[in-house]
LOLOFI-667400 format. One record per residue: residue number from 1; chain; y, x, z of N, C-alpha, C in turn. Coordinates in Angstrom, 2 decimals. Each point is the difference from the previous one (the first is absolute). Layout:
(pt NUM, "A", (Y, X, Z), (Y, X, Z), (Y, X, Z))
...
end
This chain:
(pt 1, "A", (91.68, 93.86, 95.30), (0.17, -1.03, 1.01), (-1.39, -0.56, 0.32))
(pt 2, "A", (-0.50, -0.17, 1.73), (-1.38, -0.46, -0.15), (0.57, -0.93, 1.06))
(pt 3, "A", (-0.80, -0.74, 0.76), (0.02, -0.70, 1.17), (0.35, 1.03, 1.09))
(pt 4, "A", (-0.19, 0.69, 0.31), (0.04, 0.86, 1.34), (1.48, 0.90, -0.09))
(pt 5, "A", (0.74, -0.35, -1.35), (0.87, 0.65, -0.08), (1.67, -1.18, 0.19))
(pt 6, "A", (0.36, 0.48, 1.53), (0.88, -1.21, 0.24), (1.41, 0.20, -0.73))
(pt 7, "A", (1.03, -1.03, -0.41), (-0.71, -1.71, 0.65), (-0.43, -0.06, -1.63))
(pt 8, "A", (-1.19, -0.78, 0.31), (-0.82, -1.09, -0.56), (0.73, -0.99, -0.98))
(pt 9, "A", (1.03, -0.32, 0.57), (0.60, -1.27, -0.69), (-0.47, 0.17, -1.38))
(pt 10, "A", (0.47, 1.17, -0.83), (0.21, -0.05, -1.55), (-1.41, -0.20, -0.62))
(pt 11, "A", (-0.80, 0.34, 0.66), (-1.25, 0.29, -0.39), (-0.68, -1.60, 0.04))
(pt 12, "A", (0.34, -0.23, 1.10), (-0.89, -1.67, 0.32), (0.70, -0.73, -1.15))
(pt 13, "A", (1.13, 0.01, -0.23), (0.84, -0.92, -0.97), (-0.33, 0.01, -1.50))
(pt 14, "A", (-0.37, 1.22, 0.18), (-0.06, 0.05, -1.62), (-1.59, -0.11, -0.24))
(pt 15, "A", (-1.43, 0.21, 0.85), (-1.05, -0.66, 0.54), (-0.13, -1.40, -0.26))
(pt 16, "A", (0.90, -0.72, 0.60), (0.34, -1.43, -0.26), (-0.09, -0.81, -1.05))
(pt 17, "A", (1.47, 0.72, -0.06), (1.03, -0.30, -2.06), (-1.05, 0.05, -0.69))
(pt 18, "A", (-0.84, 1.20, 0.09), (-0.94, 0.15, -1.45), (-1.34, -1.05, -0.26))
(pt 19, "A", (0.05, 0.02, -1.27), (-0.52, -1.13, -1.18), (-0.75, 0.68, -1.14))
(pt 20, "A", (-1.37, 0.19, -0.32), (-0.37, 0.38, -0.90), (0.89, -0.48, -1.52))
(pt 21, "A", (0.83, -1.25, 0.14), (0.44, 0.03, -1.01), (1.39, 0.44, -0.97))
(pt 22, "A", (0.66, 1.16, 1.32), (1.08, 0.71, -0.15), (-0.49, 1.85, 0.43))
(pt 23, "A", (-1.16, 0.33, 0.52), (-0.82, 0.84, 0.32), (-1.04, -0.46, -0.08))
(pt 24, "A", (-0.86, 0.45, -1.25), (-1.18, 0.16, -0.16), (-1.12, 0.60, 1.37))
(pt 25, "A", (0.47, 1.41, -0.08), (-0.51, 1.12, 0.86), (0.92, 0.21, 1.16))
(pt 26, "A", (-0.66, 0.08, 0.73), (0.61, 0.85, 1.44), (-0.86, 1.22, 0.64))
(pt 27, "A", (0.97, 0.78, 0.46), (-0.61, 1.33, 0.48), (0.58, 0.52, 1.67))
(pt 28, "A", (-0.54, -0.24, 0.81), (0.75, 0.25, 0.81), (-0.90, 0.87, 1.15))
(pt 29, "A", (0.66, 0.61, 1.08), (-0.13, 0.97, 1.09), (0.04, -0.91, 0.86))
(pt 30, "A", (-1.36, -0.17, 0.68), (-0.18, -0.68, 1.14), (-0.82, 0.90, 1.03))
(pt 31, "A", (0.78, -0.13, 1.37), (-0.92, 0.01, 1.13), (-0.63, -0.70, 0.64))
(pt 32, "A", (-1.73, 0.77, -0.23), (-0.69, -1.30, 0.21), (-0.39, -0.26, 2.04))
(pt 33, "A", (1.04, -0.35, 0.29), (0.17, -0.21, 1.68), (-0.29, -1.54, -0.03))
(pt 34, "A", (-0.88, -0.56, 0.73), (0.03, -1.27, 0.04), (0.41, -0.23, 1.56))
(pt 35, "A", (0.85, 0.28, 0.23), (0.55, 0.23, 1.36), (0.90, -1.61, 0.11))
(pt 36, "A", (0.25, -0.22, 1.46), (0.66, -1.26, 0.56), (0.53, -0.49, -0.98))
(pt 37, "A", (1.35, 1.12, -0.42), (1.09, -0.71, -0.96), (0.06, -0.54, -1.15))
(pt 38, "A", (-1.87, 0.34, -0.61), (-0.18, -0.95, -0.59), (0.54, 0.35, -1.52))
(pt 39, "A", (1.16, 1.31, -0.54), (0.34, -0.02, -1.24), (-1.44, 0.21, -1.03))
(pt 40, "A", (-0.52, 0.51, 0.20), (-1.08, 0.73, -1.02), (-0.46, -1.51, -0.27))
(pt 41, "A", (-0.56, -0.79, 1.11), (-0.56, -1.37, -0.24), (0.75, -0.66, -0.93))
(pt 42, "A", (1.67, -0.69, 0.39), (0.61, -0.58, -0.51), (0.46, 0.20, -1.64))
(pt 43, "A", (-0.20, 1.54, -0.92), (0.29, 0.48, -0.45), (-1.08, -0.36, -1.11))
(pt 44, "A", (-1.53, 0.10, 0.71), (-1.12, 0.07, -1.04), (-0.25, -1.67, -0.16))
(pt 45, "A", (0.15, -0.58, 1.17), (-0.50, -1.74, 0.05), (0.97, -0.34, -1.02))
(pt 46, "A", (1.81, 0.71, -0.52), (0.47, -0.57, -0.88), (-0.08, 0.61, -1.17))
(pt 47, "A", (-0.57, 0.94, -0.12), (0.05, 0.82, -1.44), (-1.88, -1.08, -0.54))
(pt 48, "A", (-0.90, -0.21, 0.93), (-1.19, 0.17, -0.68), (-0.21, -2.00, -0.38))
(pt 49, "A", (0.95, -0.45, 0.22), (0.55, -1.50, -0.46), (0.07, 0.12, -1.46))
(pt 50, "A", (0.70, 1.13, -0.42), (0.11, 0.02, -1.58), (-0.14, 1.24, -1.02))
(pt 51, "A", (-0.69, 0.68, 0.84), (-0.41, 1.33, -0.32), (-1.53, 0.54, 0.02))
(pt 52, "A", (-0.84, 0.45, -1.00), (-0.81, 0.62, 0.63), (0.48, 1.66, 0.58))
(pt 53, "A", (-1.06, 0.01, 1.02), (1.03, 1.55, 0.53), (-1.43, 0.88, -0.09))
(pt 54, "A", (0.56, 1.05, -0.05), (-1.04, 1.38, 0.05), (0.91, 1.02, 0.92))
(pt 55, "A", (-1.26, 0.64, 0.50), (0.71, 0.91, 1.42), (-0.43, 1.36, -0.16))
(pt 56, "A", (0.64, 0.99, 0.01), (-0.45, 1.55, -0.51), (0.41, 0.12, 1.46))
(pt 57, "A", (-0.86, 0.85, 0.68), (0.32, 0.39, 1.11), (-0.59, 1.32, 0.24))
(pt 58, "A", (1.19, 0.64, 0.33), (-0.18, 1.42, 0.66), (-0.74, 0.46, 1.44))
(pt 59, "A", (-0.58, 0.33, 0.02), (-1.35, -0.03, 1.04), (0.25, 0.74, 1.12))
(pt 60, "A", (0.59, 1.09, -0.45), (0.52, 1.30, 0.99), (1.66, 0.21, -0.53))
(pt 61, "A", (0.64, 0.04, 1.23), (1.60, 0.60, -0.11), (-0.11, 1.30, -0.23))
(pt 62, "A", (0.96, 1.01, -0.57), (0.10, 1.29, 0.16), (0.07, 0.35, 0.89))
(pt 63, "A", (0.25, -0.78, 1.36), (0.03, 0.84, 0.92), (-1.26, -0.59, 1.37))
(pt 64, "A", (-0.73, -0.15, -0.99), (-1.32, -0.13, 0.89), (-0.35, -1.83, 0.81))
(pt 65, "A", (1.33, -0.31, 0.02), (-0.14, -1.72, -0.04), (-1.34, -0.80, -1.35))
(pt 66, "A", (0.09, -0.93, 0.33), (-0.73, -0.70, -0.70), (0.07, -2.08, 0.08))
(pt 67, "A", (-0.55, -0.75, -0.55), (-0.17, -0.97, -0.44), (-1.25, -0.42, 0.70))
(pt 68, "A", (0.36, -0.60, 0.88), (-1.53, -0.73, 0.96), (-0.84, -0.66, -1.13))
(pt 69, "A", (-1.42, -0.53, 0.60), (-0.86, -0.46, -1.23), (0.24, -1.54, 0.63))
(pt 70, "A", (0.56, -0.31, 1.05), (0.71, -1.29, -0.11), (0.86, -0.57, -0.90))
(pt 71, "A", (0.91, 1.10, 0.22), (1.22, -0.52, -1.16), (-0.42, 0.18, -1.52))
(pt 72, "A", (-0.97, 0.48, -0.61), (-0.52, -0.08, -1.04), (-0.48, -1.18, -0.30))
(pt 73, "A", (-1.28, -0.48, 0.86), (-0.48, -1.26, -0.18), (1.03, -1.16, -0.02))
(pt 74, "A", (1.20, 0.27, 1.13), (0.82, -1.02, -0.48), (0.61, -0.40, -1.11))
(pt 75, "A", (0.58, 0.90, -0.81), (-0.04, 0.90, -0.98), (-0.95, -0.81, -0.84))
(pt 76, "A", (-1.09, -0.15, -0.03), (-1.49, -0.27, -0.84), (0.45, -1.87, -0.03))
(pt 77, "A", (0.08, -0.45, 1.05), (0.00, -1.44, -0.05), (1.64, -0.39, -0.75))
(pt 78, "A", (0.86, 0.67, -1.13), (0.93, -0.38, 0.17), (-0.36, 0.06, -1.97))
(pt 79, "A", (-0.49, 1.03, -0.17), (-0.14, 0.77, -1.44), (-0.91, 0.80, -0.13))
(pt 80, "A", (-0.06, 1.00, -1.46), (-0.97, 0.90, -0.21), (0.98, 0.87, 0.86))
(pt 81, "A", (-1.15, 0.99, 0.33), (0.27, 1.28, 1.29), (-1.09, 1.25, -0.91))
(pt 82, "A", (1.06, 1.13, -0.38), (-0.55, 0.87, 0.03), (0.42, 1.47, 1.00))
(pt 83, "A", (-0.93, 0.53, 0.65), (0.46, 1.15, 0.73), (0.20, 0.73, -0.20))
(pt 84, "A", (1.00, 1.36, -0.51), (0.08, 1.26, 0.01), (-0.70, 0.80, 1.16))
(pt 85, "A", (-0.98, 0.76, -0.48), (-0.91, 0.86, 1.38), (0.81, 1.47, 0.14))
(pt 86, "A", (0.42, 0.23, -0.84), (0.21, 1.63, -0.12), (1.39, 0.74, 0.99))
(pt 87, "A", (-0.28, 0.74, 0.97), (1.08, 0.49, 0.25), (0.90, 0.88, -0.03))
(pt 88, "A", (1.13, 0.26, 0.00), (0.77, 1.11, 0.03), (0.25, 0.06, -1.16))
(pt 89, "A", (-0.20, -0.87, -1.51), (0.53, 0.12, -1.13), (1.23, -0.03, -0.54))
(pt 90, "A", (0.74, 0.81, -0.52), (0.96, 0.44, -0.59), (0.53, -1.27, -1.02))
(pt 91, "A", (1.27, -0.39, 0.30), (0.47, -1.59, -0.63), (0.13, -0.10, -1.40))
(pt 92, "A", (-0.43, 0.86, -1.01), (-0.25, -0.56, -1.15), (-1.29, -0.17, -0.09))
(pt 93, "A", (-1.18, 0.39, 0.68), (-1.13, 0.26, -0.27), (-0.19, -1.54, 0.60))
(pt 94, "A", (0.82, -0.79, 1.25), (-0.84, -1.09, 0.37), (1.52, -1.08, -0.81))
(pt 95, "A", (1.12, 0.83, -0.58), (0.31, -1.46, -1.40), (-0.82, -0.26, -0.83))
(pt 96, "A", (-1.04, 1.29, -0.76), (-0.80, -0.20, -0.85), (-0.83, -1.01, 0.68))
(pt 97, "A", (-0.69, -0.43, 0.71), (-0.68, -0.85, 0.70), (0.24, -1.22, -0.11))
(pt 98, "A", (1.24, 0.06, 0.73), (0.58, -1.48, 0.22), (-0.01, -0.24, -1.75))
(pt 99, "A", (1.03, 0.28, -0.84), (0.01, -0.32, -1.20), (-1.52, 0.05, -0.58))
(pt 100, "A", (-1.25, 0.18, 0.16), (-0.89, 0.23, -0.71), (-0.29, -1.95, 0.98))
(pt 101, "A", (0.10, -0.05, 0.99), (-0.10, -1.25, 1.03), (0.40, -1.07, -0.78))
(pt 102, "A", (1.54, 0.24, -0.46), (0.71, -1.29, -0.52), (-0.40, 0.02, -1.34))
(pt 103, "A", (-0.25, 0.67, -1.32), (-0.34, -0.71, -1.08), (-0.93, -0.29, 0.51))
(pt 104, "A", (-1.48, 0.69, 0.69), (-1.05, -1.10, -0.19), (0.27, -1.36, 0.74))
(pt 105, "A", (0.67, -0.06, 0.96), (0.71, -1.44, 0.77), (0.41, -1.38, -1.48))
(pt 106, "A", (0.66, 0.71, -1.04), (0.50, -0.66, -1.03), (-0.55, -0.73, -0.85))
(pt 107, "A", (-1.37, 0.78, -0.08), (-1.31, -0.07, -0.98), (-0.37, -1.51, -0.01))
end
């Protein structure tokens, strides 16, 4: 479930609800669109109230899409931002990543 994946409702709600002191950690799939509607905004302005956040971001889609260096920097002013550069990698090779991302995130 990310933002871009409708409807939204469940996602914003439980965004909301959450409390470091019933969830420690959160992990979630965000699209980083800072577009009109405003979810990506509404989502991080309420997660980064009681959260520190860190952002693994995939740089290149498999299918040749990508992640503007706008939406990164936005991205940058919210939390730590690290970029994945590499493309066309095969999805355990960029879980190893991400997981190599989140313990050091923990540290």
């Amino acid at each position: 479930m990310s933002n871009d994946d409708p409807p939204i409702d469940k996602l914003l709600k439980f965004i909301l609800e959450s409390e470091p002191s019933s969830r420690a950690y959160l992990i979630i799939a965000l699209c980083a669109d800072f577009d009109s509607a405003g979810t990506a905004t509404t989502i991080l302005d309420s997660l980064k109230e009681q959260y520190d956040l860190f952002f693994w971001v995939l740089k290149y889609g498999w299918f040749g899409d990508s992640v503007t260096d706008m939406q990164i920097n936005e991205l940058k002013r919210y939390g730590h931002t690290e970029v994945f550069m590499q493309k066309r990698i095969e999805s355990d090779k960029r879980a190893r990543n991400f997981k190599k991302f989140i313990e050091k995130s923990l540290d």
